[in-house]
PyMOL Python script that loads the backbone (N, CA, C, O; Angstrom):
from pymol import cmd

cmd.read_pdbstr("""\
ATOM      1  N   UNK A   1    -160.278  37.387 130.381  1.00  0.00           N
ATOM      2  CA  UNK A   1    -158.895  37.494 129.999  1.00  0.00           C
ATOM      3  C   UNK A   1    -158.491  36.246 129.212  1.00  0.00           C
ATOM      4  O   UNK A   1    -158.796  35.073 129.427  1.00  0.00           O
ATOM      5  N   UNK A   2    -157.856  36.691 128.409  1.00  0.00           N
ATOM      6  CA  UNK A   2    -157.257  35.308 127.477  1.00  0.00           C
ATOM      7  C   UNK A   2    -156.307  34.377 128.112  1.00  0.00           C
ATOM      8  O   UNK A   2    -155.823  34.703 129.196  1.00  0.00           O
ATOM      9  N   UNK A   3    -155.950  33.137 127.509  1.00  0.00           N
ATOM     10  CA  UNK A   3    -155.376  32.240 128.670  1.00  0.00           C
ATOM     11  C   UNK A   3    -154.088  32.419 127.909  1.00  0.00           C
ATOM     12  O   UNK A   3    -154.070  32.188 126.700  1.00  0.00           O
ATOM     13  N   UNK A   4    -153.193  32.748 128.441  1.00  0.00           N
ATOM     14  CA  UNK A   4    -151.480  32.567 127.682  1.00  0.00           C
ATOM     15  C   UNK A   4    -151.089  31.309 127.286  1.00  0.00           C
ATOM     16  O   UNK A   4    -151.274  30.278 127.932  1.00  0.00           O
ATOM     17  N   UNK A   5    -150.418  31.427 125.967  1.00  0.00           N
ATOM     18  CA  UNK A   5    -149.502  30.053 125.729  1.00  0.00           C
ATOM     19  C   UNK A   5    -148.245  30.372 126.231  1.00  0.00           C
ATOM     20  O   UNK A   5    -147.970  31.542 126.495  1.00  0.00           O
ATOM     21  N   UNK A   6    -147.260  29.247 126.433  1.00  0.00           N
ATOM     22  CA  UNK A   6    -146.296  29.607 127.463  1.00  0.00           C
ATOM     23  C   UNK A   6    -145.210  30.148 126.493  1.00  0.00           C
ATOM     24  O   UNK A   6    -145.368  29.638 125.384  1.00  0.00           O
ATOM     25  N   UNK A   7    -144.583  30.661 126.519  1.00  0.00           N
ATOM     26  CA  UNK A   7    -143.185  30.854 125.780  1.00  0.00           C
ATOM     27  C   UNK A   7    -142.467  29.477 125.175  1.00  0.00           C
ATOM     28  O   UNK A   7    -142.424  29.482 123.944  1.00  0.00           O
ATOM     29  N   UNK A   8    -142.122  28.767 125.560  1.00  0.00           N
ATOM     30  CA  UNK A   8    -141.287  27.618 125.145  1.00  0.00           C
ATOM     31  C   UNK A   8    -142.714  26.564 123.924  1.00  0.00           C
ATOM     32  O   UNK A   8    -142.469  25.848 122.953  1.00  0.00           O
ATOM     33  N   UNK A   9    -143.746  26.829 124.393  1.00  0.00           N
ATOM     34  CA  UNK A   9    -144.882  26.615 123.199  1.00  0.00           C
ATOM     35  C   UNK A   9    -144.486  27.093 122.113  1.00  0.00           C
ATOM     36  O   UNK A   9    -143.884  26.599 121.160  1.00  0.00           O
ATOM     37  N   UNK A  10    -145.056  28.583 122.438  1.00  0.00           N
ATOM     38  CA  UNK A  10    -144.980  29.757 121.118  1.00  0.00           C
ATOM     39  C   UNK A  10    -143.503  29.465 120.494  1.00  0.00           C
ATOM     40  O   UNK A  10    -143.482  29.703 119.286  1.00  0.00           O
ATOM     41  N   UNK A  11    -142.318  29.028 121.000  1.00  0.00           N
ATOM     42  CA  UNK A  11    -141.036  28.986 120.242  1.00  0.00           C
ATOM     43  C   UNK A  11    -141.023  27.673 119.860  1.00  0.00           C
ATOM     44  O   UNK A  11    -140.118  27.358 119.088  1.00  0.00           O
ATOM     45  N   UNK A  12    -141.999  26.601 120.293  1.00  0.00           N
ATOM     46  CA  UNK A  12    -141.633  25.311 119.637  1.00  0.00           C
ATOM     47  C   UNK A  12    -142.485  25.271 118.230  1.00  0.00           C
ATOM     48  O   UNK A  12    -142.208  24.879 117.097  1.00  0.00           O
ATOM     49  N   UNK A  13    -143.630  25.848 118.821  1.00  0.00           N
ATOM     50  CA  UNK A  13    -144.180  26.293 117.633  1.00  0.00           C
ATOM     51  C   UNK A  13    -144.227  26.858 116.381  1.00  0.00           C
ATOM     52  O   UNK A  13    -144.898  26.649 115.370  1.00  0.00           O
ATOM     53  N   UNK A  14    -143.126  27.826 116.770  1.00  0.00           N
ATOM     54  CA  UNK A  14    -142.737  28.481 115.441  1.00  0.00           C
ATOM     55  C   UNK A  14    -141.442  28.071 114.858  1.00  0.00           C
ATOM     56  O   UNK A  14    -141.095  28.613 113.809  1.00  0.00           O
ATOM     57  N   UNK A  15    -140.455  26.910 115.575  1.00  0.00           N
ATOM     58  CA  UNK A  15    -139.631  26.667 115.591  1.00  0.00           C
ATOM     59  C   UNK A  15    -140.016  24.904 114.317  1.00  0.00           C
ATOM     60  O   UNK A  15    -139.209  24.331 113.585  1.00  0.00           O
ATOM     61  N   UNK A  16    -141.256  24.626 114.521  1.00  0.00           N
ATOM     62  CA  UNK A  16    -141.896  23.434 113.582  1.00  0.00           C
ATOM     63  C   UNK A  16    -142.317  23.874 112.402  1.00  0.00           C
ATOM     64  O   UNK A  16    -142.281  23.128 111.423  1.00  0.00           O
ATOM     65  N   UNK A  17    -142.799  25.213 112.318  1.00  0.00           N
ATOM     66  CA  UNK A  17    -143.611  25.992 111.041  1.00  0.00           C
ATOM     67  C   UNK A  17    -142.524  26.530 110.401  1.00  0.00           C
ATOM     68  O   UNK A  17    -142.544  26.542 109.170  1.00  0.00           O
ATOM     69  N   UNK A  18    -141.410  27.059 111.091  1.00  0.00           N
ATOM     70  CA  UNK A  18    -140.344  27.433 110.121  1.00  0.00           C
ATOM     71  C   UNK A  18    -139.638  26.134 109.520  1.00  0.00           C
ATOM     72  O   UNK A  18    -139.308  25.926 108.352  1.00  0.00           O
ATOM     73  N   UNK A  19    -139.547  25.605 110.246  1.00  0.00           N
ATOM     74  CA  UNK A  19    -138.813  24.000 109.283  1.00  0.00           C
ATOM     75  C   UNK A  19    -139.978  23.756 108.013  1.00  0.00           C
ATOM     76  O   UNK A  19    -139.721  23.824 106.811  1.00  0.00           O
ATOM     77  N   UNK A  20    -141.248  23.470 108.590  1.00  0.00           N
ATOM     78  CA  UNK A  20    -142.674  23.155 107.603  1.00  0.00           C
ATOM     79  C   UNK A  20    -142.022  24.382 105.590  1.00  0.00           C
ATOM     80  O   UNK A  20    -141.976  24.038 104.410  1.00  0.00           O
ATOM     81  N   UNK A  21    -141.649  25.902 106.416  1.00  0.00           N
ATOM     82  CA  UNK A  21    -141.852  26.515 105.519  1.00  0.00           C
ATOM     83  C   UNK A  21    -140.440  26.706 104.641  1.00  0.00           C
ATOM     84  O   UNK A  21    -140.343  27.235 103.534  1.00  0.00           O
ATOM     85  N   UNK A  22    -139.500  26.193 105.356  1.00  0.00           N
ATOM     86  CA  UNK A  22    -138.074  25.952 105.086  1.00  0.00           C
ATOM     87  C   UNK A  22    -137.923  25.005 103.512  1.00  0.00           C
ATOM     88  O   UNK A  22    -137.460  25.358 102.427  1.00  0.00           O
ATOM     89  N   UNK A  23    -138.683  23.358 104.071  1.00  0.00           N
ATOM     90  CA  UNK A  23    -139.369  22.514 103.419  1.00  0.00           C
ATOM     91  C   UNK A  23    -139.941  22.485 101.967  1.00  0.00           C
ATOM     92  O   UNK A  23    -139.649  21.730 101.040  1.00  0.00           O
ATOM     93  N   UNK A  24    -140.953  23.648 102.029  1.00  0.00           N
ATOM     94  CA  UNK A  24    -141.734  24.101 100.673  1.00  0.00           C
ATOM     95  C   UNK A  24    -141.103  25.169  99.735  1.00  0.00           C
ATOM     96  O   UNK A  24    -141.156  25.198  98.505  1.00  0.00           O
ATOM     97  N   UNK A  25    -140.352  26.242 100.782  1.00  0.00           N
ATOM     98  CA  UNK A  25    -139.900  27.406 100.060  1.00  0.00           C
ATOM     99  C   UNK A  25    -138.431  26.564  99.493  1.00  0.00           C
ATOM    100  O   UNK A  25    -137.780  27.154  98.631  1.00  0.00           O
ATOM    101  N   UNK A  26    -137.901  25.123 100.009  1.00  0.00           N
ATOM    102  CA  UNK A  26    -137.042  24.984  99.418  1.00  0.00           C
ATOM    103  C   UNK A  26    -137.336  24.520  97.931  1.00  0.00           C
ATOM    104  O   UNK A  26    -136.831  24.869  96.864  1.00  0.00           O
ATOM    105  N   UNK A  27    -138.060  23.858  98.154  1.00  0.00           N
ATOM    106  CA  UNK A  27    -138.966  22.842  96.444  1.00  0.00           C
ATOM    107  C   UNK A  27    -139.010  23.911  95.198  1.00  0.00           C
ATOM    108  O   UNK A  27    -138.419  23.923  94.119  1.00  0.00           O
ATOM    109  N   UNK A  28    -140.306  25.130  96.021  1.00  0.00           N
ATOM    110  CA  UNK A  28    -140.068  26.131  94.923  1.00  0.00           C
ATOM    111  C   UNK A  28    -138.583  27.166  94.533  1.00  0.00           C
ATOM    112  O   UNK A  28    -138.111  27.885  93.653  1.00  0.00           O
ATOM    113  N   UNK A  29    -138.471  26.937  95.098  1.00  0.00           N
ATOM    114  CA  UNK A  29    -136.717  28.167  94.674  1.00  0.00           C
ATOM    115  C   UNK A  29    -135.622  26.765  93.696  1.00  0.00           C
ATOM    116  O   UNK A  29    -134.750  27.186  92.937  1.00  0.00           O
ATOM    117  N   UNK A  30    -135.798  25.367  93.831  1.00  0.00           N
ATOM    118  CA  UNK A  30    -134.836  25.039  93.456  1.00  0.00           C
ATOM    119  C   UNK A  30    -135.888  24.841  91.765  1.00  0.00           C
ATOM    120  O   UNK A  30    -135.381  24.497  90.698  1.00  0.00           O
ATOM    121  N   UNK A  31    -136.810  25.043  91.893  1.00  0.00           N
ATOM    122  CA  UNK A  31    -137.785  25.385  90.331  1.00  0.00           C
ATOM    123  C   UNK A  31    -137.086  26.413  89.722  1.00  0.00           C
ATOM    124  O   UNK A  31    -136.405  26.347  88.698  1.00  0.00           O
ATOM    125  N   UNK A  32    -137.384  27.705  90.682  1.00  0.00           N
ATOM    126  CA  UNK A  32    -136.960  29.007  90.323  1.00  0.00           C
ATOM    127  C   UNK A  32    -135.385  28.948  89.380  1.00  0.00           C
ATOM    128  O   UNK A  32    -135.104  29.404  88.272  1.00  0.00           O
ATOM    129  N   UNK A  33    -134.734  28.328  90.187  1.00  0.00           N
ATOM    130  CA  UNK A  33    -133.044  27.872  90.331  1.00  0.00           C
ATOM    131  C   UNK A  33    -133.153  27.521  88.632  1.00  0.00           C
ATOM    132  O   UNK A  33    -132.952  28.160  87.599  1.00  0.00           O
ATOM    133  N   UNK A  34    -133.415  26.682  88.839  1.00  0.00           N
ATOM    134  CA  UNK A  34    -133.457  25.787  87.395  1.00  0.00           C
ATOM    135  C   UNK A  34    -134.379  26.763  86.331  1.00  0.00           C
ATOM    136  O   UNK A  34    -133.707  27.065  85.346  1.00  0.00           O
ATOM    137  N   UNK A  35    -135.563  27.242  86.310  1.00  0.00           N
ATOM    138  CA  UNK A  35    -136.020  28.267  85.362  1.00  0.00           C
ATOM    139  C   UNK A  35    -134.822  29.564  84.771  1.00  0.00           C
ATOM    140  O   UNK A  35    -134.555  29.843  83.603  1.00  0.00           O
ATOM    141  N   UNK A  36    -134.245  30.204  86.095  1.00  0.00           N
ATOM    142  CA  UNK A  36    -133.505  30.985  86.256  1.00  0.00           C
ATOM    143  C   UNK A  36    -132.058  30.722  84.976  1.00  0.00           C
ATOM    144  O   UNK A  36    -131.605  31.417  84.067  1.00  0.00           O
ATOM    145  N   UNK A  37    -131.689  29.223  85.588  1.00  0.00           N
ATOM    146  CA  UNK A  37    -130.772  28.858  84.590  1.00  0.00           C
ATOM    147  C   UNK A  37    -130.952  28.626  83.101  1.00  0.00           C
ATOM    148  O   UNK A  37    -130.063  28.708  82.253  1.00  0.00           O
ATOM    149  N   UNK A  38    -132.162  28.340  82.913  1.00  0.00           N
ATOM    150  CA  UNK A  38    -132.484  28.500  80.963  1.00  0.00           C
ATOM    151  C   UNK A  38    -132.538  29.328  80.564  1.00  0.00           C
ATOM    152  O   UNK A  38    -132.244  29.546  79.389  1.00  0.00           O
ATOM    153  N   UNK A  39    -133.113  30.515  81.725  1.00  0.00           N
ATOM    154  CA  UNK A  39    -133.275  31.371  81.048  1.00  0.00           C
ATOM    155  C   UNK A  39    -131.879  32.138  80.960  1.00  0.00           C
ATOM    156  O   UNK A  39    -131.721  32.863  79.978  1.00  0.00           O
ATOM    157  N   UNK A  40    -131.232  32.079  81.552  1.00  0.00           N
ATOM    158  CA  UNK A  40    -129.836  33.094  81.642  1.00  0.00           C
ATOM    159  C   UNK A  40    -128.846  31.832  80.316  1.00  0.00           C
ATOM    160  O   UNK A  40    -128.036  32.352  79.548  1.00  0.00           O
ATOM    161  N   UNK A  41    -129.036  30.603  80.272  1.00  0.00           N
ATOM    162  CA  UNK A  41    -128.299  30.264  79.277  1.00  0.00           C
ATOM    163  C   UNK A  41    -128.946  30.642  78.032  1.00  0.00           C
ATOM    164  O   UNK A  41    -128.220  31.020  77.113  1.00  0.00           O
ATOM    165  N   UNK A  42    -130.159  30.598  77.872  1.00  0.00           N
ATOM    166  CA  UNK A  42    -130.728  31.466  76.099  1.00  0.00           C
ATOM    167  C   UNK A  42    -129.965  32.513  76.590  1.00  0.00           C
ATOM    168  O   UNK A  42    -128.822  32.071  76.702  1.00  0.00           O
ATOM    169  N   UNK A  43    -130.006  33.774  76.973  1.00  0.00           N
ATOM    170  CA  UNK A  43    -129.721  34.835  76.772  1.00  0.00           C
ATOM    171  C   UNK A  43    -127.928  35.089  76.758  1.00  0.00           C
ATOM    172  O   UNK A  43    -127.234  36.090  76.580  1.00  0.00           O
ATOM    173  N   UNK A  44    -127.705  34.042  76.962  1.00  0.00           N
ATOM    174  CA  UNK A  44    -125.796  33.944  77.023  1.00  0.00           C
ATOM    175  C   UNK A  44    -125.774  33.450  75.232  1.00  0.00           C
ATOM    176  O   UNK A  44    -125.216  34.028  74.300  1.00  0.00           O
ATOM    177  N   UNK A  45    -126.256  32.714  75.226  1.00  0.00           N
ATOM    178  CA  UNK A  45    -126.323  31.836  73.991  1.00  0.00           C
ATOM    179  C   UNK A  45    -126.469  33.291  72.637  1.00  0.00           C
ATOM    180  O   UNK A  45    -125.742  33.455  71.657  1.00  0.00           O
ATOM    181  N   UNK A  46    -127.524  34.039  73.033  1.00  0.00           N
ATOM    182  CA  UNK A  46    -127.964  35.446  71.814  1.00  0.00           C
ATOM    183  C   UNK A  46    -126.924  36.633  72.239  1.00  0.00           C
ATOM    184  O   UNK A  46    -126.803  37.661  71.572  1.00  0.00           O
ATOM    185  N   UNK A  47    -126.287  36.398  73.270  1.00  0.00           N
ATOM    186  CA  UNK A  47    -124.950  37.535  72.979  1.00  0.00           C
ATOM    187  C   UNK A  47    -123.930  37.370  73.071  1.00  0.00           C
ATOM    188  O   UNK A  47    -123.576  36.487  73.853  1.00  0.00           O
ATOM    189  N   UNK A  48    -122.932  38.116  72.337  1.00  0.00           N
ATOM    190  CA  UNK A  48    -121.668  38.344  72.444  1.00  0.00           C
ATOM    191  C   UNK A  48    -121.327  38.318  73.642  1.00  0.00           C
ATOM    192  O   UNK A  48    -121.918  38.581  74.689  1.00  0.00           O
ATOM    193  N   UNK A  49    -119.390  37.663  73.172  1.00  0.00           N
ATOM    194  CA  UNK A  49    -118.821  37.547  74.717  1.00  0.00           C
ATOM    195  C   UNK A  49    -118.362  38.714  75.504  1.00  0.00           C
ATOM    196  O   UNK A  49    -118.689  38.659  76.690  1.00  0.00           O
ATOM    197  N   UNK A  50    -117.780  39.612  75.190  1.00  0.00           N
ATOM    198  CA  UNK A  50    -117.603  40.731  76.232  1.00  0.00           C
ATOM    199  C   UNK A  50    -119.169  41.675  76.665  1.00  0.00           C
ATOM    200  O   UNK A  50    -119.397  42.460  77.585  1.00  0.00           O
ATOM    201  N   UNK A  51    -119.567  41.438  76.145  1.00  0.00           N
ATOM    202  CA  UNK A  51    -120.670  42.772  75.868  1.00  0.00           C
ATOM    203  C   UNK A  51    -122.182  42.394  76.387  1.00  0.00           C
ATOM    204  O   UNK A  51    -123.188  42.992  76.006  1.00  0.00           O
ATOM    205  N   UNK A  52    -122.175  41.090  77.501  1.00  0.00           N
ATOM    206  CA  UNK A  52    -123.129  41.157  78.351  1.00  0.00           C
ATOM    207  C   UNK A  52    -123.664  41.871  79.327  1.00  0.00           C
ATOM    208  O   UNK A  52    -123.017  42.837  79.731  1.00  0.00           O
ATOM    209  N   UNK A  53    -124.874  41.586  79.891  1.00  0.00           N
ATOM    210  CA  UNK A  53    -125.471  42.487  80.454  1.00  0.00           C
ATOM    211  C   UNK A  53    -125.171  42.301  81.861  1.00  0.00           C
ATOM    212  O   UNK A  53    -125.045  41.155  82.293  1.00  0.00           O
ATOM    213  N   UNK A  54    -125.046  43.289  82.608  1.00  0.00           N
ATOM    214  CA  UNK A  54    -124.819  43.046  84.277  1.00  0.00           C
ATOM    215  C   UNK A  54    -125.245  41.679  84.947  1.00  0.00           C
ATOM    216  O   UNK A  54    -124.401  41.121  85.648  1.00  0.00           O
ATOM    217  N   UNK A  55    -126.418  41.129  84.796  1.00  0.00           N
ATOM    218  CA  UNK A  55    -127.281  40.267  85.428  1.00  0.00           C
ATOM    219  C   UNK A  55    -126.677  39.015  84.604  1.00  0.00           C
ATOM    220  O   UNK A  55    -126.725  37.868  85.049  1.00  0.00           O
ATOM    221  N   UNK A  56    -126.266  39.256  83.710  1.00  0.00           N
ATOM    222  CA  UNK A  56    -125.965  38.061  82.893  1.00  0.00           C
ATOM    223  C   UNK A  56    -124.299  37.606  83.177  1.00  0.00           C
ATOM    224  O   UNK A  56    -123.967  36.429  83.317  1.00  0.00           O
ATOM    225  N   UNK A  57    -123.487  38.579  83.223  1.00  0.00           N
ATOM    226  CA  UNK A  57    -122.422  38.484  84.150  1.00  0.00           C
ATOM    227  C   UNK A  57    -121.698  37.949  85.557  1.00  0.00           C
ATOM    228  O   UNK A  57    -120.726  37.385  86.058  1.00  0.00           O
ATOM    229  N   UNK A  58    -123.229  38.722  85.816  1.00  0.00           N
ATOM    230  CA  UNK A  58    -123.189  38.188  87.790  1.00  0.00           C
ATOM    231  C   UNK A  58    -123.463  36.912  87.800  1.00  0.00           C
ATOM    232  O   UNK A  58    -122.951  36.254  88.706  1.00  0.00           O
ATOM    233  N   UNK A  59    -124.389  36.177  86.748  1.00  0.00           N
ATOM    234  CA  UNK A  59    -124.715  34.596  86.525  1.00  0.00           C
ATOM    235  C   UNK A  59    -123.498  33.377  86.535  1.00  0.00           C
ATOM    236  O   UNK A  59    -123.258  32.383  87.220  1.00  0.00           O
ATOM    237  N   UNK A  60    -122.753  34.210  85.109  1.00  0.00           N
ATOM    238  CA  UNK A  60    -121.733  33.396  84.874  1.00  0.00           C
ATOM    239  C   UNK A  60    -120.717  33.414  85.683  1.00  0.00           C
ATOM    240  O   UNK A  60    -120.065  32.374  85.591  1.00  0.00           O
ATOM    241  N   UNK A  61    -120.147  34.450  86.735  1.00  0.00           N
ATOM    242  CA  UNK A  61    -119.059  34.685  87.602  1.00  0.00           C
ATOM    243  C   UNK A  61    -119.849  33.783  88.939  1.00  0.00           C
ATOM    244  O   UNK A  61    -119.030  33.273  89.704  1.00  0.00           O
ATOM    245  N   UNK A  62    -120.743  33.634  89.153  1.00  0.00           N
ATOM    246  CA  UNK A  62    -121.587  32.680  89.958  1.00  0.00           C
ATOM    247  C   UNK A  62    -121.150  31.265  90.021  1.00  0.00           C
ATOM    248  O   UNK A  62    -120.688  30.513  90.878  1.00  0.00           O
ATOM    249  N   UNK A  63    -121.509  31.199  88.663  1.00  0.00           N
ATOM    250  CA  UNK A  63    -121.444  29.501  88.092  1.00  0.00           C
ATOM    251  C   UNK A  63    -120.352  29.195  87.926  1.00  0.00           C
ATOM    252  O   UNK A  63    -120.072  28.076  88.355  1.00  0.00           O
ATOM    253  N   UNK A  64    -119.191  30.012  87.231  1.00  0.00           N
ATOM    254  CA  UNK A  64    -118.069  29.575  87.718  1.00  0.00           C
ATOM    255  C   UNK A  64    -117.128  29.455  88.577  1.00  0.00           C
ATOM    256  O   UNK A  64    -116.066  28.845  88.452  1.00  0.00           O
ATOM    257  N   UNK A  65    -117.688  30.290  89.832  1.00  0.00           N
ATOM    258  CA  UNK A  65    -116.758  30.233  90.945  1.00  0.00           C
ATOM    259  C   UNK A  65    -115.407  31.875  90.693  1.00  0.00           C
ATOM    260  O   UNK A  65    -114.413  31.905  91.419  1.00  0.00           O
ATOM    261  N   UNK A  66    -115.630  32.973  89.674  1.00  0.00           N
ATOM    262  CA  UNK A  66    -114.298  33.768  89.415  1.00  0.00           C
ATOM    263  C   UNK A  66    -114.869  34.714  89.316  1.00  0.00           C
ATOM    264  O   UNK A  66    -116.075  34.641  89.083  1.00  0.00           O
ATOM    265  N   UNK A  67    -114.252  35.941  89.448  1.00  0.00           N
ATOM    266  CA  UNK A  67    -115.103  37.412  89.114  1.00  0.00           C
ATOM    267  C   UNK A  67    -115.204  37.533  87.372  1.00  0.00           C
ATOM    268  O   UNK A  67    -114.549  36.839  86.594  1.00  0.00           O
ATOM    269  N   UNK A  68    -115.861  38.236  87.119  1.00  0.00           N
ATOM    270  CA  UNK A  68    -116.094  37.978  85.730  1.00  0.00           C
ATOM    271  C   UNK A  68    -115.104  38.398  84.623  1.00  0.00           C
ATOM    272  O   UNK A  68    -115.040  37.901  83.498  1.00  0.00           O
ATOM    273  N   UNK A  69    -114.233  39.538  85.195  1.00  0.00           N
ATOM    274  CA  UNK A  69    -113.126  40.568  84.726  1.00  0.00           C
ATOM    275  C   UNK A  69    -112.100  39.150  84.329  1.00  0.00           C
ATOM    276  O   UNK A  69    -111.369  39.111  83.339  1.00  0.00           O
ATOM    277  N   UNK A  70    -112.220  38.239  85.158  1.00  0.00           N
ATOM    278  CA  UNK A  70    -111.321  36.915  85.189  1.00  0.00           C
ATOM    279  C   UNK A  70    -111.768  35.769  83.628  1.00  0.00           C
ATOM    280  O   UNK A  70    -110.954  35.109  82.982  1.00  0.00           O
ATOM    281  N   UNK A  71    -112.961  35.839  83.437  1.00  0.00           N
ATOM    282  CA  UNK A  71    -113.622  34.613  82.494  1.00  0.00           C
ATOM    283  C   UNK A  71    -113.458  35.069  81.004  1.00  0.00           C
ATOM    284  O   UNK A  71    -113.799  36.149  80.522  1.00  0.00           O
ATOM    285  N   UNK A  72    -112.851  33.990  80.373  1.00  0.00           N
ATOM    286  CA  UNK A  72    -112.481  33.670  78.523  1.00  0.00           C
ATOM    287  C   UNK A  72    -113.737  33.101  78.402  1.00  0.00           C
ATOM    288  O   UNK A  72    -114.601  32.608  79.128  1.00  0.00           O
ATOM    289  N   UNK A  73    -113.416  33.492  76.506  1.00  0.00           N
ATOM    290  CA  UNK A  73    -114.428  32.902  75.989  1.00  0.00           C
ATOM    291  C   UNK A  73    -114.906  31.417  76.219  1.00  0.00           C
ATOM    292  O   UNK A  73    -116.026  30.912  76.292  1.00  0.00           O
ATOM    293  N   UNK A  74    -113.538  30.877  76.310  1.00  0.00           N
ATOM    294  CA  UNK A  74    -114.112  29.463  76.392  1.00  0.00           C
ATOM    295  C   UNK A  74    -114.439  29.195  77.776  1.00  0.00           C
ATOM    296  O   UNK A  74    -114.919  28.061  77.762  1.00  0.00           O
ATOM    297  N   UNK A  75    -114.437  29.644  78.998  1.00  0.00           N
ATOM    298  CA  UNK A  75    -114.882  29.181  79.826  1.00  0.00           C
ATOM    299  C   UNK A  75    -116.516  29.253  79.841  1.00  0.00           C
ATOM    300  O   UNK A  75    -117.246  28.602  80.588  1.00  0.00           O
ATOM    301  N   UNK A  76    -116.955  30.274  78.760  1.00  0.00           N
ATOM    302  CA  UNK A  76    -118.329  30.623  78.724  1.00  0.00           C
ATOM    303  C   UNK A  76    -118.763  29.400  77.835  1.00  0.00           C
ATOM    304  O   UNK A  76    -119.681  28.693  78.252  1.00  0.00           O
ATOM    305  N   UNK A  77    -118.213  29.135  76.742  1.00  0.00           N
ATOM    306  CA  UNK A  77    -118.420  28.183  75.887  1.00  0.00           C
ATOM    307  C   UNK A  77    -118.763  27.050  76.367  1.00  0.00           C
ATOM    308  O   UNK A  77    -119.834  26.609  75.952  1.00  0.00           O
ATOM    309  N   UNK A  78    -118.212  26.456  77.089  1.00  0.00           N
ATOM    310  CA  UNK A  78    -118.112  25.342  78.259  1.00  0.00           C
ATOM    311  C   UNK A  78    -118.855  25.439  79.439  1.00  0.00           C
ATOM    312  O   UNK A  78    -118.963  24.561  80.295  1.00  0.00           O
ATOM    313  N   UNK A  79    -119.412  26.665  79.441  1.00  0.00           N
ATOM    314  CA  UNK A  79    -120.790  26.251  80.359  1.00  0.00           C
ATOM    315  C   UNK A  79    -121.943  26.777  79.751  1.00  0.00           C
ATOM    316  O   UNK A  79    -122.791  27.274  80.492  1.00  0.00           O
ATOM    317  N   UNK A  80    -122.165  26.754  78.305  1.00  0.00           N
ATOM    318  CA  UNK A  80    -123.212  26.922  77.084  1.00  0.00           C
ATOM    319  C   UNK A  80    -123.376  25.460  77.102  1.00  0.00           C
ATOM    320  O   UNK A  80    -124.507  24.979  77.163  1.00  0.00           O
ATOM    321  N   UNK A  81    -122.215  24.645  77.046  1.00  0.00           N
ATOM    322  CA  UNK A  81    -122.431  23.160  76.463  1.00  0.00           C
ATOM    323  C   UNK A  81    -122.602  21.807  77.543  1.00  0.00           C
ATOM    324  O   UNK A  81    -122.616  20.577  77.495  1.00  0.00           O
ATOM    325  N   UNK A  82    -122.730  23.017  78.624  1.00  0.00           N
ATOM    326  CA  UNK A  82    -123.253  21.911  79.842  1.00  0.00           C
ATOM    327  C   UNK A  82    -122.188  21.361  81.133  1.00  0.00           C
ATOM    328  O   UNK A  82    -122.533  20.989  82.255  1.00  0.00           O
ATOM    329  N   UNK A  83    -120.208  21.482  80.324  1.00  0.00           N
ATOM    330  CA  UNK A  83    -120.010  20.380  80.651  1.00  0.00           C
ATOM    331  C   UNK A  83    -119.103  21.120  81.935  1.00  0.00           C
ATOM    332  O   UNK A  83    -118.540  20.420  82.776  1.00  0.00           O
TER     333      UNK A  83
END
""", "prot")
cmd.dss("prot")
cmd.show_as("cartoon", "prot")
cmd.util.cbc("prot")
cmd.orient("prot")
């Protein structure tokens, strides 16, 4: 018969590996984060202002904190130019 690990093991255990994986999956996603953002500013940059695409919408109503039905041109303008 196999020898049991105790419960409060098995949860400390997985309770160290989720921090471990917390850790790494944070490094890569804030890559992702930042890839994510060039790429959604080229594609803001090659279209017109009303007439974006869903995904490109949901970006900018993101970044600015407003639903998108809410955002002017220039608020788009002004986060084309960084500031």
């Amino acid at each position: 018969m196999a020898v049991r690990m105790s419960t409060r093991r098995r949860m400390d255990r997985m309770r160290d590996n989720m921090a471990l994986s917390r850790i790494a999956n944070g490094h890569r996603k804030r890559k992702e984060r930042a890839n994510r953002d060039r790429r959604m500013k080229a594609l803001l940059a090659r279209s017109t202002f009303p007439h974006y695409h869903p995904a490109l919408q949901s970006w900018v109503s993101q970044k600015l904190g407003i639903p998108f039905s809410r955002v002017t041109e220039e608020q788009v303008r002004q986060l084309l130019s960084g500031s």
